[in-house]
C-alpha positions as CSV (number, residue, x, y, z in Angstrom):
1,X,33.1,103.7,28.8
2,X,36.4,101.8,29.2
3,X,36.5,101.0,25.6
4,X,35.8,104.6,24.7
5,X,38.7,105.4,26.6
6,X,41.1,102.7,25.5
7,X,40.1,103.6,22.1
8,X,40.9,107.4,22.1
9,X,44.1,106.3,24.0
10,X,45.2,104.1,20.5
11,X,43.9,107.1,18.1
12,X,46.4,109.8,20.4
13,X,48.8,107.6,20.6
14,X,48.4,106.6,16.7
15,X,48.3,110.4,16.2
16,X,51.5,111.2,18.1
17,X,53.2,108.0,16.2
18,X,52.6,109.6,12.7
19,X,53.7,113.2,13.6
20,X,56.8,112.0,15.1
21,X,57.3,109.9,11.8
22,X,60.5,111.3,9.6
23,X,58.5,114.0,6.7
24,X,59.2,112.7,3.2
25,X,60.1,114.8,1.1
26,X,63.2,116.1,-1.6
27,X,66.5,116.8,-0.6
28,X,68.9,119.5,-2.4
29,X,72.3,120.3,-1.3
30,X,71.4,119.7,2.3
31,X,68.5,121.5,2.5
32,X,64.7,119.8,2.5
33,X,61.6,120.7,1.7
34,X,58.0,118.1,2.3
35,X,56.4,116.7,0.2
36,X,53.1,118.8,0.4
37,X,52.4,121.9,2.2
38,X,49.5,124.2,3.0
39,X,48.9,127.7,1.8
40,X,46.2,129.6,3.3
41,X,44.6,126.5,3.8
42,X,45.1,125.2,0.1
43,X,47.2,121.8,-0.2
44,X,49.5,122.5,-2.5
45,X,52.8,119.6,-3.5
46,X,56.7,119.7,-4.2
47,X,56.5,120.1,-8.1
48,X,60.5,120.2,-7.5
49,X,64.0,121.9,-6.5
50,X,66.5,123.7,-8.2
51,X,69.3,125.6,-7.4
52,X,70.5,128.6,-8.6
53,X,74.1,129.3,-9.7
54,X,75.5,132.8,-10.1
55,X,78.5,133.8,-11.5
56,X,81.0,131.6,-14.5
57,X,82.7,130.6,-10.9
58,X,78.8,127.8,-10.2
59,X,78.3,129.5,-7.0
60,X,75.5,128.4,-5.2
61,X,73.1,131.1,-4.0
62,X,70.0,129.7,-3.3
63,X,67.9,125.8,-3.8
64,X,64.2,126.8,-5.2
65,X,61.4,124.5,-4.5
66,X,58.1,125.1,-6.0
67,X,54.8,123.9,-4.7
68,X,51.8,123.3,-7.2
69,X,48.0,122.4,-6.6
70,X,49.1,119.6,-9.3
71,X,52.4,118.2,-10.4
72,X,53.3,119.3,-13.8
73,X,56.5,119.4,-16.1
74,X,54.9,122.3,-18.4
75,X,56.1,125.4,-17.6
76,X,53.5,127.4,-19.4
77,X,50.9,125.3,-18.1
78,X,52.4,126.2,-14.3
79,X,52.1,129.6,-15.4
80,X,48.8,129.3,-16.9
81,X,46.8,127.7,-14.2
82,X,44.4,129.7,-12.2
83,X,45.7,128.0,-8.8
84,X,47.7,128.8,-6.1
85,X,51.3,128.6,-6.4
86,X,54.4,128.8,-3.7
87,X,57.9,129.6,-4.4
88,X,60.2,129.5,-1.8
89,X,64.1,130.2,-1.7
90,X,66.5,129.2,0.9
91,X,69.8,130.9,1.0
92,X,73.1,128.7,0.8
93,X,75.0,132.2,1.1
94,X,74.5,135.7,2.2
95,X,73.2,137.6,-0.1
96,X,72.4,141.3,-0.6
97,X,69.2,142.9,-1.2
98,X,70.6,145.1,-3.2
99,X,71.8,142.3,-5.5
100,X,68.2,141.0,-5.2
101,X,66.5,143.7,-6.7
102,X,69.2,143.6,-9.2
103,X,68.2,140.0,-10.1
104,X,64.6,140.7,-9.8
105,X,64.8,143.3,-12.7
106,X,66.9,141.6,-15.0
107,X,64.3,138.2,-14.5
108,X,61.6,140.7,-15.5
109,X,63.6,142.4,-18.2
110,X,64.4,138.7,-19.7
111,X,60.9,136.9,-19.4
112,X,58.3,140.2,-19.6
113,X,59.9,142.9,-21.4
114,X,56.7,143.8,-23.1
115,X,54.9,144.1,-20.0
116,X,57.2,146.4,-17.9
117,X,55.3,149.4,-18.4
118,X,52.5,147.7,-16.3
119,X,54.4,146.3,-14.2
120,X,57.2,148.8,-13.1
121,X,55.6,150.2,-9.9
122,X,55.0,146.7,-8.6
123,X,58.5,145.8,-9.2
124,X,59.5,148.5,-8.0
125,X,57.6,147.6,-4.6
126,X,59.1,144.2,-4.6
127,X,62.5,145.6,-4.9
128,X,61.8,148.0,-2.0
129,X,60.6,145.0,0.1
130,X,63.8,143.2,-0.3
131,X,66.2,142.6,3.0
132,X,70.0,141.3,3.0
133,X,69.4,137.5,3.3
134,X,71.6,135.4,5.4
135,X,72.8,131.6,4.7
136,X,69.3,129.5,5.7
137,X,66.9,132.6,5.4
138,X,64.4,132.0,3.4
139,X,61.9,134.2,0.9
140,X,58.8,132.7,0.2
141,X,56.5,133.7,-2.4
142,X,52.7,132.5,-2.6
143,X,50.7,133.2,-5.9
144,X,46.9,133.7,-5.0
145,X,44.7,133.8,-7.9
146,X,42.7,137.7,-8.2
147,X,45.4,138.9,-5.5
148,X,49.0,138.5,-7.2
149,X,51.6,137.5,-4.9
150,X,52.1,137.5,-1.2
151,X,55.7,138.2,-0.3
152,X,57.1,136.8,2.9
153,X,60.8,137.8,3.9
154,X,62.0,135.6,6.7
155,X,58.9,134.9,8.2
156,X,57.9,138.3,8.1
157,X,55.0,138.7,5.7
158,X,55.3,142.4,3.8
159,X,52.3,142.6,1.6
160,X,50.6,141.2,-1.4
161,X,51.8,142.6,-4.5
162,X,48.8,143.1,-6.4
163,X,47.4,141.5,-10.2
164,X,47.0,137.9,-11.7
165,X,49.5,139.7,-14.5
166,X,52.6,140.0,-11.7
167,X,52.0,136.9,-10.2
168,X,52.7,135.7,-13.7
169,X,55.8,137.5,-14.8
170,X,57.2,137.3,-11.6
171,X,57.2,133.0,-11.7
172,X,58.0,133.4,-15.1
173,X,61.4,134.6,-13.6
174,X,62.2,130.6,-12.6
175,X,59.8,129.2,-15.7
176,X,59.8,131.2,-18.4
177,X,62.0,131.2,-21.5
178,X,65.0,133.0,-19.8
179,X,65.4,131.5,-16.2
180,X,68.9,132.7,-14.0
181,X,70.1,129.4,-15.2
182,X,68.4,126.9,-17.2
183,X,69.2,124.0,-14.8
184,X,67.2,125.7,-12.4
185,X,64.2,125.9,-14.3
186,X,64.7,122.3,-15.1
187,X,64.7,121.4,-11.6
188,X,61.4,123.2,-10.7
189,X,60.3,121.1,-13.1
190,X,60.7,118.1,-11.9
191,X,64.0,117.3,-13.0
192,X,67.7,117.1,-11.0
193,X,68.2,119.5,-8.7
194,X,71.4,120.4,-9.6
């Protein structure tokens, strides 16, 4: 019994020794994201970070870090998998939800023009969803294969935006053939963050 009880003493202990252990994980203009992370119970991992630049003036609005089921540097595989995804944005600056929705629109307009007529309620939902984000809020976006996309603003989760075809367009945003700015994308990828 003593055993069993020394024993279980070294696995908590063990236990506690891990969780207190620094998180690996990818670093972007002070901000860092883990390694792996779990979404509704899948394991998903840090495909990579990128930051996204507004304006001729480089001004940093936001460091992107997507999490995959597997690492990939293929955009239109990303795109193409039938796994869940997560996209999460932290904000380096404040930013208005107005100018959001604005961005939302023209990343649709630029990587699924031909699919707007399907798509123009839904993006029009995501745009109402939108909220005035303030330096270190964070969106967070979750693909889920036959839902479409969970949206979570601050913590707050709004809804699930539905359709495999949104889900798509919408990441398409950050990978398709037009991201915000193509350094971005590259980071998302795998590449330097920026």
């Amino acid at each position: 019994m003593k055993t069993t009880l020394t024993q279980n003493l070294r696995a908590v202990a063990l236990l506690a020794a891990l969780a207190a252990a620094p998180a690996h994980g990818k670093e972007c203009k002070g901000v860092n994201f883990p390694d792996q992370t779990q979404a509704g119970g899948t394991a998903l991992v840090l495909n990579g970070l990128g930051l996204r630049q507004a304006t001729a003036f480089k001004v940093n609005v936001y460091v992107a870090a997507l999490y995959v089921a597997q690492t990939s540097t293929d955009a239109n595989a990303i795109l193409a998998s039938n796994t869940r995804k997560e996209l999460i944005l932290q904000f380096l600056r404040d930013v208005d939800g107005a100018d959001l929705s604005k961005g939302w629109q023209e990343g649709f307009d630029n990587n699924a023009k031909a699919q707007l007529p399907a798509l123009k309620e839904r993006i029009e939902k995501l745009k109402g969803w939108m909220a005035d984000m303030k330096t270190g809020q964070r969106l967070t976006f979750v693909a889920k294969p036959g839902a479409g996309i969970e949206v979570n603003v601050n913590g707050t989760v709004k809804g699930t935006i539905e359709g495999d075809d949104f889900a798509k367009a919408f990441l398409s945003i950050w990978l398709g053939a037009t991201p915000p700015n193509p350094s971005l994308k590259a980071g998302l990828l795998g590449g330097d963050c920026g």
